[in-house]
C-alpha positions in Angstrom: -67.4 2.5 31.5 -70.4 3.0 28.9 -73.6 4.4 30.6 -75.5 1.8 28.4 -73.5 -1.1 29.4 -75.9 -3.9 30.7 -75.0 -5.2 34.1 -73.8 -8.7 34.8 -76.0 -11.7 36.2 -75.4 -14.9 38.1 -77.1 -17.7 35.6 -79.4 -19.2 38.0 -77.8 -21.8 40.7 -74.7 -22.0 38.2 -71.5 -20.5 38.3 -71.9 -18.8 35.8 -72.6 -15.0 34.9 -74.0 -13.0 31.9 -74.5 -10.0 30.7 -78.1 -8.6 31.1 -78.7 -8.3 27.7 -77.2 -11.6 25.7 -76.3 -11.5 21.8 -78.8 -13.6 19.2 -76.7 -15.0 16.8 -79.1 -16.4 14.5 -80.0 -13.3 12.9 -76.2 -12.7 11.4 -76.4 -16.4 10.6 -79.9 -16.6 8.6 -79.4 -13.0 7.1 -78.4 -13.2 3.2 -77.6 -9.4 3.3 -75.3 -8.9 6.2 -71.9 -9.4 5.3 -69.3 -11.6 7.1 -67.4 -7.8 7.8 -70.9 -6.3 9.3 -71.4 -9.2 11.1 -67.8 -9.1 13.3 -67.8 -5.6 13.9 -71.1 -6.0 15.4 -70.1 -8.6 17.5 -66.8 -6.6 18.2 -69.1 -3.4 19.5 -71.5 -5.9 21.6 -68.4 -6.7 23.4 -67.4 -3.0 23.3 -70.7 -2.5 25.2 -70.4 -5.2 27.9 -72.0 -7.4 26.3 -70.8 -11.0 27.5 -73.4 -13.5 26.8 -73.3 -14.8 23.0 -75.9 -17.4 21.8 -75.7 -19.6 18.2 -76.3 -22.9 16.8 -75.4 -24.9 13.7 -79.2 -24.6 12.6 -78.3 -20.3 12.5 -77.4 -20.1 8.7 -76.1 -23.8 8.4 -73.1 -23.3 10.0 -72.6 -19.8 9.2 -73.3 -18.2 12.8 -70.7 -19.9 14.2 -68.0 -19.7 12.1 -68.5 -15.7 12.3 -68.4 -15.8 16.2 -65.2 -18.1 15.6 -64.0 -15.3 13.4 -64.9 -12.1 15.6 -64.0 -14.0 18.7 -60.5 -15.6 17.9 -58.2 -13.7 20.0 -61.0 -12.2 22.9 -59.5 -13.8 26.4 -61.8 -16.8 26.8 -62.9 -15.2 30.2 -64.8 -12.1 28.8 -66.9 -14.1 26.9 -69.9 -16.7 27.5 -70.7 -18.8 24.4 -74.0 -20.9 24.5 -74.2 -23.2 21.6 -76.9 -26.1 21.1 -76.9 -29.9 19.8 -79.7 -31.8 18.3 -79.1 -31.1 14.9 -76.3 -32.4 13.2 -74.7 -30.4 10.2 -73.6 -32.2 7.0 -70.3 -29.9 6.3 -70.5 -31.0 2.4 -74.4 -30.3 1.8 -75.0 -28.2 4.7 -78.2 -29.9 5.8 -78.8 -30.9 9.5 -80.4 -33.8 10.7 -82.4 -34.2 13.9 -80.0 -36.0 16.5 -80.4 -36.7 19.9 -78.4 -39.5 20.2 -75.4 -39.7 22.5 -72.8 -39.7 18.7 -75.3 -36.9 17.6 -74.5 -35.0 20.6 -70.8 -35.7 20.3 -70.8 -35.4 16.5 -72.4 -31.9 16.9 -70.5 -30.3 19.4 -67.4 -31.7 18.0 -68.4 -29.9 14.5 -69.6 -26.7 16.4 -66.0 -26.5 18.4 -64.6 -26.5 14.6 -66.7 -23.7 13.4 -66.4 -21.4 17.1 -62.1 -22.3 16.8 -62.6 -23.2 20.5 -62.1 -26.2 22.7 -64.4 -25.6 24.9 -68.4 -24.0 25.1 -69.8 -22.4 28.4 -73.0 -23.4 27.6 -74.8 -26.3 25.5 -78.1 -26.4 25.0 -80.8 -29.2 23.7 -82.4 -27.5 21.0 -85.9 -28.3 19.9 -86.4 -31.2 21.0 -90.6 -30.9 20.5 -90.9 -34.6 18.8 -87.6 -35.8 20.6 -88.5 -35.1 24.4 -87.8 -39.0 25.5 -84.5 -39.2 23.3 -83.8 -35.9 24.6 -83.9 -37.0 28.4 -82.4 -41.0 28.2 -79.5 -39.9 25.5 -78.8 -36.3 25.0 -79.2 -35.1 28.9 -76.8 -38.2 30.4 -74.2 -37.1 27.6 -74.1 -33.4 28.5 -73.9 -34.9 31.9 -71.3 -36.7 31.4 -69.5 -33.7 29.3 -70.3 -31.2 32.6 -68.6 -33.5 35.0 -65.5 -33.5 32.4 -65.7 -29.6 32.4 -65.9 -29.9 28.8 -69.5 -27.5 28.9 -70.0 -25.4 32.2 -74.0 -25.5 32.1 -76.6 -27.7 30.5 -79.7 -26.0 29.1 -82.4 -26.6 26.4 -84.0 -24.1 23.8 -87.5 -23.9 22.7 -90.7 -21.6 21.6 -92.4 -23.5 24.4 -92.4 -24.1 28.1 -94.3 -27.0 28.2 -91.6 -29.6 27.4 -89.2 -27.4 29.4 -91.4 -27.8 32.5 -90.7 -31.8 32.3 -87.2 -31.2 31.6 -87.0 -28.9 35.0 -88.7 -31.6 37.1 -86.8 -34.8 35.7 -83.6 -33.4 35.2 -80.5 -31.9 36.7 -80.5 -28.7 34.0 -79.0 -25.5 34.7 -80.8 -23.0 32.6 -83.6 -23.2 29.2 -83.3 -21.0 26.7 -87.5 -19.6 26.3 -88.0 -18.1 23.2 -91.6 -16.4 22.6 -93.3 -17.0 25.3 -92.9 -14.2 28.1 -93.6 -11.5 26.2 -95.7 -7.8 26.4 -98.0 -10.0 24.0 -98.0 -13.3 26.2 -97.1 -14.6 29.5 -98.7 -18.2 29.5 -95.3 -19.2 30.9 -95.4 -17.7 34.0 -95.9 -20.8 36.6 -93.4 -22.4 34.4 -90.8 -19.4 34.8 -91.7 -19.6 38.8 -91.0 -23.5 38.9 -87.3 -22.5 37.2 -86.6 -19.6 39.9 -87.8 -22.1 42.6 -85.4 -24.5 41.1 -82.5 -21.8 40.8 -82.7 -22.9 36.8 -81.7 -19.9 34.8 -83.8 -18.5 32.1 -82.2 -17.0 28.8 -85.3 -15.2 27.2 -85.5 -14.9 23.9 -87.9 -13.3 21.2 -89.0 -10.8 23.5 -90.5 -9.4 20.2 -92.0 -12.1 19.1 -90.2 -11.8 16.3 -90.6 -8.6 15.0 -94.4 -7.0 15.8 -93.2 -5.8 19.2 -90.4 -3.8 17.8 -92.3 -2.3 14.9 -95.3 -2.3 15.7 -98.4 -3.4 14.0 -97.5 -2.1 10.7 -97.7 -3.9 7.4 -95.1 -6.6 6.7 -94.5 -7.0 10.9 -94.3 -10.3 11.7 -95.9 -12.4 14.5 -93.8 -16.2 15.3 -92.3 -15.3 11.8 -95.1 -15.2 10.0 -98.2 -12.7 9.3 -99.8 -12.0 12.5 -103.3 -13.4 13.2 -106.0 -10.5 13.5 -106.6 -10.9 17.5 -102.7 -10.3 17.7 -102.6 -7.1 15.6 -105.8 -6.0 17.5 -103.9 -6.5 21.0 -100.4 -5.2 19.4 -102.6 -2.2 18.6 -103.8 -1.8 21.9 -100.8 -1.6 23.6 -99.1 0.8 21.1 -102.1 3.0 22.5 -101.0 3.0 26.1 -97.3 2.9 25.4 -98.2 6.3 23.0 -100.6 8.0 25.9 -97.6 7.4 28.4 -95.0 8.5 25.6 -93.0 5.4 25.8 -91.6 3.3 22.5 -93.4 -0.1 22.2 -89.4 -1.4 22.2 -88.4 -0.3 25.3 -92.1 -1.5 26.9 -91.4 -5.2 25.4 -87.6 -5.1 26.5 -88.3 -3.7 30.2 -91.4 -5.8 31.0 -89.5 -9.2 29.6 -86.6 -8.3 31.8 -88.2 -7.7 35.0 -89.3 -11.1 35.8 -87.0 -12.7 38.6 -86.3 -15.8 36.9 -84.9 -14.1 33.6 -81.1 -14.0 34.1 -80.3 -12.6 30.4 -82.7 -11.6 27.6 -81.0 -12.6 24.5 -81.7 -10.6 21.4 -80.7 -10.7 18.1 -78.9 -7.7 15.7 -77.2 -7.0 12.6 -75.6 -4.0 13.0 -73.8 -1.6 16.1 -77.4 0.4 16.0 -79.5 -2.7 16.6 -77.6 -2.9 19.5 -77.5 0.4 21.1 -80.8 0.7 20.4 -81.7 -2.3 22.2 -79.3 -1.0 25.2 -80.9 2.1 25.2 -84.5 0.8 25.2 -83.6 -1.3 28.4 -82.1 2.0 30.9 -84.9 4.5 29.8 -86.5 5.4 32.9 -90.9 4.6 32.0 -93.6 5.5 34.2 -95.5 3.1 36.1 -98.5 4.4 35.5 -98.1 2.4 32.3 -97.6 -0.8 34.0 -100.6 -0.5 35.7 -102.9 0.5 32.7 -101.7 -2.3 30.5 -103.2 -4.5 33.7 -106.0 -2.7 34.2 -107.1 -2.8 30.4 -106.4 -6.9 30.6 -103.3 -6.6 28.5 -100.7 -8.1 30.8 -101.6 -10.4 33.4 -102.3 -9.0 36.6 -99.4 -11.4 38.6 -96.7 -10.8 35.9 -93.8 -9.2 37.9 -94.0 -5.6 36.7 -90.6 -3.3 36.3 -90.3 -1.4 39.6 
């Protein structure tokens, strides 16, 4: 067995388990210079590594993430793989737009499309995506027809994806879900979410965290061209990005493996899913998640006010 090889994790109440460390499809998706060749074989050395857990959606690239998992993944034993894919959006296959859709045909119409694209009949995983304007449509329509599609055994789990908790917290307390995909917003640079992240655990409603990096600044670094919720980051952020670079340094830790550890340790958190172009990405990432940090360093990002003092702290 690798020694980097992420461990596996029941998702929440559900029967259903992930890899520690999830794949990010939209990055191979959205990426105009990664090639459909570099794209497989790094999905071929995730799975190499252990890595179980593989997250897309038709908005990744139009399309394009999931007919490159459907590529890399034709002929893997359906069992060593977890595929999470998301409605809401439908694709146009002739002009490759997508149209918001939370309609019970959207739904349908979607998932249909995305089985198409992944060559298989069936997804462990299907999530609400963004549904920031849609929340009503999103509960009456699209949650009774992923229902309806769970009690089939067409979709193992029912889930939603956002950059926010806020909806998600409604969705947790009206609705039946099994897991929410939280992108942004339990971070080394934010954890606003964390009463939300106790209501999931409470509820035994697994949490896929995403952009544990918020996108770039807490892998690189404050450094020009880093980018905050994809965009140029905000002077208070750099300032606080800065800061914690500081500590990370004094301790000799990497800013990476501080933002990978410290996402992962909450309870609630069954996979973090992160994204990656190429083998290195990954092992890198893999790497970042086993080194061994002092806690000293926990307990001077708290002291200095840079991580909430009731954040759960890696032991």
């Amino acid at each position: 067995m690798n020694s980097l090889q992420p461990p596996q994790n029941q998702l929440g109440n559900r029967d259903v388990t992930v890899s520690r460390m999830g794949f990010g499809s939209a990055p191979i998706g959205s990426s105009k210079t990664v090639s459909v060749e570099q794209a497989i074989a790094t999905i071929h050395y995730a799975l190499e590594q252990g890595i179980t857990l593989f997250d897309t959606a038709p908005l990744y690239g139009a399309g394009r993430s999931e007919e490159i998992l459907g590529q890399a993944l034709s002929g893997v034993p359906r069992s060593e793989f977890v595929l999470s894919t998301k409605v809401g959006r439908v694709l146009d296959e002739g002009t490759r737009t997508l149209t918001f859709d939370y309609s019970r045909d959207g739904v349908l119409r979607s998932l249909e499309s995305s089985l198409k694209r992944l060559k298989l009949d069936h997804v462990d995983l299907l999530l609400i995506h963004d549904p920031d304007d849609h929340p009503e449509q999103a509960l009456t329509e699209a949650f009774p027809t992923l229902e309806e599609l769970r009690r089939e055994g067409v979709i193992r789990g029912i889930g939603a994806g956002m950059n926010q908790w806020q909806v998600l917290s409604r969705f947790a307390q009206e609705a039946d879900f099994d897991c929410f995909l939280l992108a942004g917003r339990y971070t080394l640079l934010e954890q606003t979410s964390l009463d939300f992240l106790e209501l999931c655990r409470s509820k035994g409603i697994g949490i896929l965290l995403g952009g544990v990096f918020n996108s770039g600044i807490l892998a690189t670094g404050a450094v020009p061209g880093a980018t905050f919720q994809y965009a140029a980051p905000p002077v208070e952020i750099v300032e606080k990005t800065n800061a914690i670079a500081a500590i990370c340094a004094r301790h000799g830790v990497a800013l990476n493996a501080a933002a990978i550890q410290f996402a992962q340790a909450h309870p609630a958190v069954s996979s973090l899913v992160l994204g990656a172009v190429s083998p290195q990405e990954i092992e890198a990432n893999l790497t970042a998640r086993q080194l061994s940090l002092p806690s000293a360093l926990w307990s001077d990002l708290v002291d200095a006010g840079l991580v909430q003092a009731d954040a759960p702290l890696p032991s």
